[in-house]
PAZAPA-4460 file (N, C-alpha, C; in steps of 0.05 Angstrom, whole numbers, plus 32768, in hexadecimal, padded with zeros to 4 digits):
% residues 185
    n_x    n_y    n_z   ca_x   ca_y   ca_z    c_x    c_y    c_z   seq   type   mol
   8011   7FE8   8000   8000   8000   8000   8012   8019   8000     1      X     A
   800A   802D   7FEC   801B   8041   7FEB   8004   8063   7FEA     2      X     A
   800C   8071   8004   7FFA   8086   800C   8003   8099   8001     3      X     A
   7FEB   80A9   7FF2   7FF0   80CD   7FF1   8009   80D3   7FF7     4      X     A
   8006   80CF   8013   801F   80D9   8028   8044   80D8   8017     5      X     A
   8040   80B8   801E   805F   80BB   800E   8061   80C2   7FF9     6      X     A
   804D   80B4   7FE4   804D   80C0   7FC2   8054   80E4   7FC5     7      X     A
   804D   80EF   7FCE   804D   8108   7FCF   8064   8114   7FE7     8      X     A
   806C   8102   7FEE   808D   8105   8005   809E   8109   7FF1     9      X     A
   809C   80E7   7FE3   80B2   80E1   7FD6   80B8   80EF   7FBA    10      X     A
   80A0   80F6   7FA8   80A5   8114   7F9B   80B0   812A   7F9C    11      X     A
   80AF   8134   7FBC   80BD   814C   7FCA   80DB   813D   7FCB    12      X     A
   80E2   812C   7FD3   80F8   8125   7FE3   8105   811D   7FC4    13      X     A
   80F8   811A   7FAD   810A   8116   7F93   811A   8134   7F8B    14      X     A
   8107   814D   7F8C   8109   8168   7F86   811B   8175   7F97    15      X     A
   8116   8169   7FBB   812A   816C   7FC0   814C   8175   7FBF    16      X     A
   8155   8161   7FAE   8172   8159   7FA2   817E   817F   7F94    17      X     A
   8166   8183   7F80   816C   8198   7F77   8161   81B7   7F86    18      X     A
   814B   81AE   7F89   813B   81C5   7F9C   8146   81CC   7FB5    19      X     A
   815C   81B2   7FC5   816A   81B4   7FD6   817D   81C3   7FD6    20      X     A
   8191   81BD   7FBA   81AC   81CB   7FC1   81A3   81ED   7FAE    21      X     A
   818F   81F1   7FA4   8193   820E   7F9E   8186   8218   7FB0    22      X     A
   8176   8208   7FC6   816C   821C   7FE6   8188   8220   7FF1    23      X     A
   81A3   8210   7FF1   81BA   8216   7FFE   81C7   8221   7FEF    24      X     A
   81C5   822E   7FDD   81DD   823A   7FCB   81D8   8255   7FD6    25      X     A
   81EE   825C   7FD8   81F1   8286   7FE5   81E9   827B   7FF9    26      X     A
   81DD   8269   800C   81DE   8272   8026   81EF   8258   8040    27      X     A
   81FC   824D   8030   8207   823E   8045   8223   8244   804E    28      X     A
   8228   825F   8049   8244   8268   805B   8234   827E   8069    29      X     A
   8218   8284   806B   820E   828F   8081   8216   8282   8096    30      X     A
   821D   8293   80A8   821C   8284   80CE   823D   8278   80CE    31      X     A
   8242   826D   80B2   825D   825B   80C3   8277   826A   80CE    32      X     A
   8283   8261   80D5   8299   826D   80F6   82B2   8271   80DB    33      X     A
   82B9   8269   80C8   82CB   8274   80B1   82CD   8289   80A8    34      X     A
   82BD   8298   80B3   82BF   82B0   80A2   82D2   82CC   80AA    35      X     A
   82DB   82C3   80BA   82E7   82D9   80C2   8308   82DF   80B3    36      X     A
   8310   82D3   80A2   8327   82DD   8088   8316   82D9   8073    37      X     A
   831B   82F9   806A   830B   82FE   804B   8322   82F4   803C    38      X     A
   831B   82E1   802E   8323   82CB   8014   830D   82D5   8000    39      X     A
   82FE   82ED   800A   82EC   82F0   7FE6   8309   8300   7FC9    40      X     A
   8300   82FB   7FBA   830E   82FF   7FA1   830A   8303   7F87    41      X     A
   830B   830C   7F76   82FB   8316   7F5D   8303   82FA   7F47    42      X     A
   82EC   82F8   7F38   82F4   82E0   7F27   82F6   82ED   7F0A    43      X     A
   8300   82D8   7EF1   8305   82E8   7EDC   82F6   82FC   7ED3    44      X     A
   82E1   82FD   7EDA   82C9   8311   7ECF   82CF   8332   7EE8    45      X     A
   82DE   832D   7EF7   82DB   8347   7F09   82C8   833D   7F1F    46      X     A
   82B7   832F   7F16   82A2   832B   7F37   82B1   8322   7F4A    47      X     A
   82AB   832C   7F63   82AC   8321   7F83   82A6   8308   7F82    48      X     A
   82BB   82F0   7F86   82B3   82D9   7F91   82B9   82D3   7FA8    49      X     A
   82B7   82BE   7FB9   82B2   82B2   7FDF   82D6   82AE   7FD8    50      X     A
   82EC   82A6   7FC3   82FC   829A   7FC9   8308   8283   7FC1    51      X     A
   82EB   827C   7FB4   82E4   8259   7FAF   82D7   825C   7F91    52      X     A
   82D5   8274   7F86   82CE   8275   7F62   82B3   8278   7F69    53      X     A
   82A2   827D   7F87   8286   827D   7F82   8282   8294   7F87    54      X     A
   826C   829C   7F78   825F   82BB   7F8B   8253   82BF   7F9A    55      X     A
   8252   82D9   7FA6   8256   82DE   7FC1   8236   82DE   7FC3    56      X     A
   8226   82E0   7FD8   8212   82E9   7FDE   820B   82FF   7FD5    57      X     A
   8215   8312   7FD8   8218   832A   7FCE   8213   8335   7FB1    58      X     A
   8220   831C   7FA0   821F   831D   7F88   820D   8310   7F80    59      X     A
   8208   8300   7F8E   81E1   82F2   7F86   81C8   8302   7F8F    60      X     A
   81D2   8315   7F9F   81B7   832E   7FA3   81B0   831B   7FBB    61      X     A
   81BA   830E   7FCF   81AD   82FB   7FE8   81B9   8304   7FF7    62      X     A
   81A9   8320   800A   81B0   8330   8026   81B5   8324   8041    63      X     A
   81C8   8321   8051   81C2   8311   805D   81AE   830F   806F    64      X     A
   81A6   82FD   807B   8189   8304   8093   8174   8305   807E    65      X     A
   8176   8301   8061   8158   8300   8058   814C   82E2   805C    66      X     A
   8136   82ED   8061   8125   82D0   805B   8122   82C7   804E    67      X     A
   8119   82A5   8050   8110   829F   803B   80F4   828A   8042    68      X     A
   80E5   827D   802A   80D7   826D   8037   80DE   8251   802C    69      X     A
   80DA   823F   8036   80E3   8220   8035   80C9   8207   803A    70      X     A
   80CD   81F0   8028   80C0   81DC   803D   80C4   81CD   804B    71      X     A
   80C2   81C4   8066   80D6   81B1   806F   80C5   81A0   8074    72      X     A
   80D9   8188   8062   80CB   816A   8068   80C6   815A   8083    73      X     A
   80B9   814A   808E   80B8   813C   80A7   80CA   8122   80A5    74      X     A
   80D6   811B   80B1   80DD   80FD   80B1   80D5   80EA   80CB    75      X     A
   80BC   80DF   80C2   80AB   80D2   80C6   80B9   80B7   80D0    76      X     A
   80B2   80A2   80E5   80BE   8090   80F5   80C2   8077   80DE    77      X     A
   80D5   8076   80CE   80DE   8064   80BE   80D2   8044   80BE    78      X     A
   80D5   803E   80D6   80D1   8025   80E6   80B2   8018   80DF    79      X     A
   80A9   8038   80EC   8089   802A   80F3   8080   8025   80DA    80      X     A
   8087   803E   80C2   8077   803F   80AD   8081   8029   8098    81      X     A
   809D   8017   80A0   809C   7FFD   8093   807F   7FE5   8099    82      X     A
   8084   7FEA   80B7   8073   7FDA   80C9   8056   7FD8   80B5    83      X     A
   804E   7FF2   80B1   8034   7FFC   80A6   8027   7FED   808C    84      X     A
   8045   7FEF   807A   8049   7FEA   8060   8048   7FC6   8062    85      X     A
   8055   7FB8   8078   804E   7F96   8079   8038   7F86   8081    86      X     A
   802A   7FA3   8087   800D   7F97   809D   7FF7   7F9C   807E    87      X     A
   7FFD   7FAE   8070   7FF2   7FB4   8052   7FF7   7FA0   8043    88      X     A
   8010   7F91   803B   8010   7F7F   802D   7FFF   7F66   8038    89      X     A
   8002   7F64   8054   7FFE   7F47   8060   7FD7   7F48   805C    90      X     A
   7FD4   7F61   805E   7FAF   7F69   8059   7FAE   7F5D   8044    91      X     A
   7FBA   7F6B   8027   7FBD   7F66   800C   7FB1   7F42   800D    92      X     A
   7FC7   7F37   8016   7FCA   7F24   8016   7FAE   7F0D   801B    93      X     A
   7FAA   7F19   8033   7F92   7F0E   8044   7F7B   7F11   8032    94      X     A
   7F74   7F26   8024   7F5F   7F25   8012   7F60   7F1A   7FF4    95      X     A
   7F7C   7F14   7FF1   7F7C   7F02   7FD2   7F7C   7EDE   7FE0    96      X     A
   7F79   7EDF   7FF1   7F78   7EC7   7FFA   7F5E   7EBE   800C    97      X     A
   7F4A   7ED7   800B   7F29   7ED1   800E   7F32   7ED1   802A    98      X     A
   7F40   7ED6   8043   7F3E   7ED7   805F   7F2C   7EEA   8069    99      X     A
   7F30   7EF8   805C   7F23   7F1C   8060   7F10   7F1D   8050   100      X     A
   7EF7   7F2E   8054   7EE4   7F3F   8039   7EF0   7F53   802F   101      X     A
   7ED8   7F5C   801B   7EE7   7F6C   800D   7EE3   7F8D   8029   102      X     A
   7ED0   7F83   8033   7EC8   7FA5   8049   7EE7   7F9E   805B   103      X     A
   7EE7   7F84   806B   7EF6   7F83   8083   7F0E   7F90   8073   104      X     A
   7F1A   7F8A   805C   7F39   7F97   804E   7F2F   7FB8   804C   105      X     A
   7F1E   7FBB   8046   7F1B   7FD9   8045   7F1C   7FE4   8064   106      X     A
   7F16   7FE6   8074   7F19   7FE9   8092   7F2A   7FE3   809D   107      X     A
   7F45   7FD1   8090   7F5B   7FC7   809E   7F6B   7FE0   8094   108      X     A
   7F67   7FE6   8072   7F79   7FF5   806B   7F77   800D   806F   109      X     A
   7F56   8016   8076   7F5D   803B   8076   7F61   8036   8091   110      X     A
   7F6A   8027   80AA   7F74   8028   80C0   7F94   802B   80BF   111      X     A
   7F99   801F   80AC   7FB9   8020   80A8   7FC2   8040   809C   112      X     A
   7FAA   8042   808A   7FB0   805A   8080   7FB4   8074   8098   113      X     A
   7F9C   8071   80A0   7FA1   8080   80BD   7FB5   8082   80D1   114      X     A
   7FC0   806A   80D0   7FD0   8067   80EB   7FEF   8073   80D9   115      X     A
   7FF6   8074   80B9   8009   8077   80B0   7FFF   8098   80B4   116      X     A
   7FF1   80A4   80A8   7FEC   80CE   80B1   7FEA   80CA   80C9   117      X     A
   7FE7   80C0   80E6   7FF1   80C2   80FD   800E   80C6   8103   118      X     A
   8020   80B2   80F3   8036   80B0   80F3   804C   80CF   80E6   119      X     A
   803A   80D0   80D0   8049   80E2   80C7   803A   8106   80CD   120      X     A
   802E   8106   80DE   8021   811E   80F0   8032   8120   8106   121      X     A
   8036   8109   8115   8048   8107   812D   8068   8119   8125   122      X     A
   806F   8110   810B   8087   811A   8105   808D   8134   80F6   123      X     A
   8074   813C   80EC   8069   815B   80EC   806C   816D   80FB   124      X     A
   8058   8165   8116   8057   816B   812D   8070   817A   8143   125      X     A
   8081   8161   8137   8096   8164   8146   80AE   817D   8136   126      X     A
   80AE   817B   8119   80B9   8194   810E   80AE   819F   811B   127      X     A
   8096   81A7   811A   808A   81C5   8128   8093   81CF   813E   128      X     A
   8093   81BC   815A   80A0   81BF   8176   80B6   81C2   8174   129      X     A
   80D2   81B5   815E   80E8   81C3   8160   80E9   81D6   8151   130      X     A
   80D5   81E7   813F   80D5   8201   812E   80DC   8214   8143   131      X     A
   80BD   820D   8153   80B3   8222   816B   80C6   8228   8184   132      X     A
   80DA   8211   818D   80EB   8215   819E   80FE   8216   81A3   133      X     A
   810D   820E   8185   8129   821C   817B   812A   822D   816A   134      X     A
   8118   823A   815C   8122   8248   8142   810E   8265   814D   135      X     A
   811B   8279   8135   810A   8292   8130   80F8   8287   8118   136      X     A
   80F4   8277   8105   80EB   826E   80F8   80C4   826D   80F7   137      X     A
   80BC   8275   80E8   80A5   827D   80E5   808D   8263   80D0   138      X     A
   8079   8255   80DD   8073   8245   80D2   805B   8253   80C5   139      X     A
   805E   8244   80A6   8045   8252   8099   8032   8245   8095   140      X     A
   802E   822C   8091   8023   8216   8089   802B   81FA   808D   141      X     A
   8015   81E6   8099   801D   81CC   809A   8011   81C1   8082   142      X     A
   801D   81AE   8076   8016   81A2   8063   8020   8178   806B   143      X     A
   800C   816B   8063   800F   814D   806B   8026   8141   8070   144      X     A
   803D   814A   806B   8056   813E   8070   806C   8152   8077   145      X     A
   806B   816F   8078   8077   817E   808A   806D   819A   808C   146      X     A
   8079   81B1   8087   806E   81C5   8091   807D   81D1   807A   147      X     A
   806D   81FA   8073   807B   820F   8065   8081   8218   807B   148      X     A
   809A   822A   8075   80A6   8237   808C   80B6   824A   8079   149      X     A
   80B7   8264   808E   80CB   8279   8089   80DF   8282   809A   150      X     A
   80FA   8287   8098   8106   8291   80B4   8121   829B   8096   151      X     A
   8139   829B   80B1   8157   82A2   80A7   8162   828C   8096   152      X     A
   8175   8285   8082   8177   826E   8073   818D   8257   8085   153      X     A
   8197   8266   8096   81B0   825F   80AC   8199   8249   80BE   154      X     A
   818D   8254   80C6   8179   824B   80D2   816B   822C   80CC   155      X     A
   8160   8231   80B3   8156   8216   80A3   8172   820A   80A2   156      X     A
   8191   8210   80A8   819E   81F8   8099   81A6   81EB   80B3   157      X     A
   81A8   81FC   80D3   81AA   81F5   80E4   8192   81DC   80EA   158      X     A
   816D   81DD   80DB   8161   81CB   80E5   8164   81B7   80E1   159      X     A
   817C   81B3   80C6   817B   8199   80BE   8187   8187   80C9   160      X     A
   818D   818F   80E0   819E   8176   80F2   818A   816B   8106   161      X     A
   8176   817C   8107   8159   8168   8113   815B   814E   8107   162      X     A
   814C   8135   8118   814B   811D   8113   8130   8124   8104   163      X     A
   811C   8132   8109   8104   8139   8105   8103   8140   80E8   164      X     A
   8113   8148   80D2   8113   8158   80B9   8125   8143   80AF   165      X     A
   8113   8142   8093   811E   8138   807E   812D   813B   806D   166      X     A
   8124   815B   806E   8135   8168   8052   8124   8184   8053   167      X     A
   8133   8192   8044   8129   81B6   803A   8122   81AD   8018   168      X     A
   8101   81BB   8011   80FC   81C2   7FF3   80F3   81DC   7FEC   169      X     A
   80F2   81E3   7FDA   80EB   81FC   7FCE   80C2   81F0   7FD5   170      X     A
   80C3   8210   7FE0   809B   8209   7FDF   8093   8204   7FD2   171      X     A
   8090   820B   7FB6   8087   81FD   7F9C   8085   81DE   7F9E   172      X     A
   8093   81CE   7FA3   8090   81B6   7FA2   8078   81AA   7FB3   173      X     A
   8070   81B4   7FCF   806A   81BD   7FE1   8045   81BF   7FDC   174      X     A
   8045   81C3   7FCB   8029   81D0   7FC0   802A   81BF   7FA0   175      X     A
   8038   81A6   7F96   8039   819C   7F82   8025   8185   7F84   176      X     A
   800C   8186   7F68   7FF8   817A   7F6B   7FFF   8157   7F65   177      X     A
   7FF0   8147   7F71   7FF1   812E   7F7A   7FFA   8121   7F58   178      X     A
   800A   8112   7F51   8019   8108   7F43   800A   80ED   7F3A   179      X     A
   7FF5   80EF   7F2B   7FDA   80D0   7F29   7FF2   80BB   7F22   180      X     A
   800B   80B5   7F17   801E   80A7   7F14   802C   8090   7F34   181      X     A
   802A   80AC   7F44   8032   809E   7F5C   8011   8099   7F77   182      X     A
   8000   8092   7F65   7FEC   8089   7F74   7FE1   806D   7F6B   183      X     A
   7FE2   805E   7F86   7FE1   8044   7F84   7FB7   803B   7F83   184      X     A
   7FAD   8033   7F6B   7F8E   802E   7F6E   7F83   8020   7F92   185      X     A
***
């Protein structure tokens, strides 16, 4: 059995990859403790680079302290939601083999279904409580598998060391309509 939920995780968490590293581009020498020898340097063109052939913040028009807004994924209890996924097959099972009706498999499974958006609410939830009690970070919206959020970009890269977060996407993804490819009848 395969839910909304992940089909629409695992979409984000593909976009990810790219939507990830241009949320970190210009801002991941925010905050770090290196900065204090200017190594910036002009590259063949005359522009200001960090040192390293990249450009500076500066030169990408990214002030520091601006905001931005982000989505942050949940990472939901790995474990259980295998657990979820063998009690689905073993249902499957039970009803190609006449144990079950066709109602009792329908009631087994939107219980499973339930108990898997339990799972991944709990781990929602829990971004939220570490949003609210470590960060200046500003929540804008919850959405089924994590939350929109706005704060400093230093900030979002500090959350990613939560056990709670998956990953950072661009909001767009965020608000990307259900994919009929990755939906199981």
């Amino acid at each position: 059995m395969k839910s909304d939920i992940l089909a629409k995780r695992r979409r984000v968490l593909q976009g990810a990859g790219v939507g990830g590293m241009a949320l970190l581009a210009g801002c991941s020498s925010l905050g770090s403790d290196d900065d204090a020898g200017d190594d910036t340097g002009d590259n063949e063109n005359g522009n200001e680079t960090d040192g390293n052939g990249e450009a500076t913040p500066e030169e990408l028009d990214i002030p520091e302290g601006d905001e931005r807004s982000v989505g942050i994924i949940a990472a939901p209890d790995q474990e259980a939601l295998q657990e979820i996924e063998l009690q689905a097959q073993a249902l499957q099972q039970e009803l190609q083999e006449g144990e079950i009706t066709e109602e009792e498999f329908q009631e087994e499974q939107q219980a499973l279904i339930e108990e898997q958006q339990r799972i991944t609410q709990q781990a929602v939830d829990t971004i939220v409580a570490t949003i609210e009690d470590q960060t200046d970070i500003t929540i804008d919206e919850q959405v089924e598998f994590g939350v929109q959020a706005t704060g400093l970009p230093v900030q979002f890269i500090d959350l990613l060391q939560a056990d709670s977060v998956e990953g950072l996407v661009s909001v767009e993804l965020l608000d990307e309509p259900d994919d009929p490819e990755d939906q199981v009848p």
